[in-house]
Each structure stands twice: as structure tokens, then as C-alpha cells.
N, C-alpha and C positions, 0 to 999 in steps of 0.2 A: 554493420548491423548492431542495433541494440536490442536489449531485451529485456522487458519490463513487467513485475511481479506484482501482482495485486491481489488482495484477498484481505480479509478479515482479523482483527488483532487478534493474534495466535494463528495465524494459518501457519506460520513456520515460513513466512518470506524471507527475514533473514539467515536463519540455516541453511534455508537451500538456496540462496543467493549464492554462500559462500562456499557450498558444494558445488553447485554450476560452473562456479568462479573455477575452481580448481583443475574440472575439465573442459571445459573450453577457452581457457586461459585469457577471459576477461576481466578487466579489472567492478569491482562492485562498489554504486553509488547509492548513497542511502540518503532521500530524503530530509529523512528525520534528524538525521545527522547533519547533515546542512544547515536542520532551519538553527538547530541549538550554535551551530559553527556562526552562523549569520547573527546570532545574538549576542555573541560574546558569553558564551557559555550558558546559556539560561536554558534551562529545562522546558522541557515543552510546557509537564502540567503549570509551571511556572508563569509562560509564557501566555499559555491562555489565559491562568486566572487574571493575570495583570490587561491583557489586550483582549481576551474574548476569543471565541471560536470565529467568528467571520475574519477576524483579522490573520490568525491563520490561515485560514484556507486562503484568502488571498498571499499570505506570505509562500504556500504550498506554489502557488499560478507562479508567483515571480522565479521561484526556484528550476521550475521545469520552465521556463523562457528561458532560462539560463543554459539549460542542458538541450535546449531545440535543435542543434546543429553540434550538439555531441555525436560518435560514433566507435563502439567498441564497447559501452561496456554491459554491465546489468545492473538494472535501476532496482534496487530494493524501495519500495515505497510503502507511506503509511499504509492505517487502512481504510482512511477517508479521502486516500489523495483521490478519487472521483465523486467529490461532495463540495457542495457549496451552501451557504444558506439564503433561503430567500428574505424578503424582507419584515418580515414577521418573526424570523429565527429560526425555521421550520428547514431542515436537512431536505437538501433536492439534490437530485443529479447535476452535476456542473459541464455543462456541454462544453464548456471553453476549456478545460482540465482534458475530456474525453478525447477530444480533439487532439489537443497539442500531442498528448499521450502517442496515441496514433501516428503522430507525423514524425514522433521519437522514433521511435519502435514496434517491435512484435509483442503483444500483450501476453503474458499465462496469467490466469487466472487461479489462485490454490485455494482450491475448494476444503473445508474441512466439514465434518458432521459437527452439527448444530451445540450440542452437548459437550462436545468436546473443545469447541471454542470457548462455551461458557464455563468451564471448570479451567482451563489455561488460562484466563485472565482475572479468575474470582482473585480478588485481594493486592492486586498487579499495584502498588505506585508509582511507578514508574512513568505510567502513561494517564494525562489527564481525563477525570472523569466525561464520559459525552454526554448526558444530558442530566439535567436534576429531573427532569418529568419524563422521562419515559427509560422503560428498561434495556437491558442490553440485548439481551434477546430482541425487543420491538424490532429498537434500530437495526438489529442484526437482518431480521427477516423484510425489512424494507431495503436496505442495501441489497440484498443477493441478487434481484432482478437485474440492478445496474452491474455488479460484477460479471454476470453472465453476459449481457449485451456488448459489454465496451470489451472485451476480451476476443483474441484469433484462439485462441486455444484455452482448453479447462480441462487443470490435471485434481482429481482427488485425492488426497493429500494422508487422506484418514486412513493410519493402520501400515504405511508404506514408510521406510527410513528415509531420510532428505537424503541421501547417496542416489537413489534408487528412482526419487521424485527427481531429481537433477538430469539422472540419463534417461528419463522420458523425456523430459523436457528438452534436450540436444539431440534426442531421435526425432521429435516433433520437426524440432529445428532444421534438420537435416544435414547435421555437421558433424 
């Protein structure tokens, strides 16, 4: 069984990844860490400006082909790993992402309030900018429909310690 964490930059996927991690004794794979591992150390925001947002997200498909017949552990993933862009540049739901997603694992979903996403990442460089036209917010409140849909479960994140989002998340699970 794997288990697969999606949400929004600053939902807190990686802390409670690595809280999960420690009671259910899975080992935690990150994405993001992958793609920078698959570059030879290049940072993400790096990596887009040099190749562009479409090309990661394709670099995102190839990573999770990789892990399609993994078993065991818990995928920490961006927060666009269920986006692709269409051919205009415009963010869409990526049904071939949602998919594969699904044929990994069990989705959580970590819901955060809206406000509090956007103050956890004001100033962030770490993570490359997502659009020069539209804000974070925009893109935020167009994504949530897609995070709500491609998810088996939605735990709310806001106000609760990653400990504690962890043992919902292993109670959902039923283990």
C-alpha cells in the first residue's frame, strides 16, 4: 500500500509525510526531491527558469512512471503534481498525473485555510515562482476543485500539529 499526499505549497505535506512516516513505518518519497536528484542537483526554481513550467510537469509524469509499481511507501508530492499545462500555457488538471496517481496509491488531500497558505509561502525562494500573470491566490482557488476531486480522503490541516494530522490519516487508513 502507498500513500499519497497532495495539497497546496504549505499545506505541510512534508511534515506530515515524515510524521506518518514514523508511525506507520514507511519509508517517504518526495517528488521534488527526485526531480532536483534527476538533475544533478538543480533546484527546481532553477530548473524551470532554464526549461519552463511544461517541462516540468512533464519531468513530474516521468517521475511517477517511475514509482507506478512502487509499494510501501508515502509519496510526499509537489503542489502541482495534478497540473499540466495546455497549449496556450494556461494550468489544467492533468488527467494522465490523476490517473497514474490513483493506480499508486491512496490519495490525502491536506486541506489548509486559504490565508494561511498565502502567508506560509509570502517570500518562499525556495520554490519557483507559478505564474508572472496571475496570483497566488487565483491559481490557488482554481486548483482546490482538482485537489478535492482526485483525493480518497480530505483531512484539514489548519490549526492541528502534523503528529496528530498523521494519526488521522493512519486511522483513515485503517492500520
Amino acid at each position: 500500500m502507498n500513500v499519497i499526499l497532495i495539497g497546496a505549497r504549505g499545506a505541510g505535506k512534508s511534515k506530515i509525510s515524515r510524521s506518518l512516516s514514523k508511525i506507520i513505518e514507511l519509508p517517504v518519497v518526495s517528488t521534488d526531491s527526485i526531480s532536483v536528484y534527476e538533475n544533478g542537483g538543480i533546484s527546481i526554481p532553477s530548473y524551470v527558469a532554464k526549461n519552463g513550467w511544461n517541462e516540468f510537469r512533464n519531468l513530474e509524469y516521468s517521475i511517477l512512471k517511475k514509482l507506478e509499481n512502487a509499494n510501501g511507501i508515502i509519496l510526499d508530492s509537489g503542489g502541482g503534481i495534478l497540473f499540466d499545462l495546455d497549449e496556450s500555457g494556461v494550468e489544467i488538471p492533468s488527467i494522465r498525473k490523476i490517473d497514474l496517481l490513483r493506480k499508486i496509491g491512496r490519495i490525502v488531500y491536506l486541506e489548509r485555510d486559504l490565508e494561511e497558505l498565502l502567508e506560509k509561502v509570502k517570500g518562499d525562494t525556495t520554490r519557483p515562482d507559478l505564474s508572472q500573470k496571475s496570483s497566488y491566490r487565483t491559481i490557488l482557488e482554481k486548483r482546490i476543485p482538482t485537489y478535492i476531486e482526485a483525493a480518497h480522503f480530505k483531512l484539514n490541516v489548519s490549526n492541528i500539529p502534523k503528529d496528530e494530522a498523521a494519526k488521522r490519516i493512519r486511522s483513515w487508513l485503517g492500520i
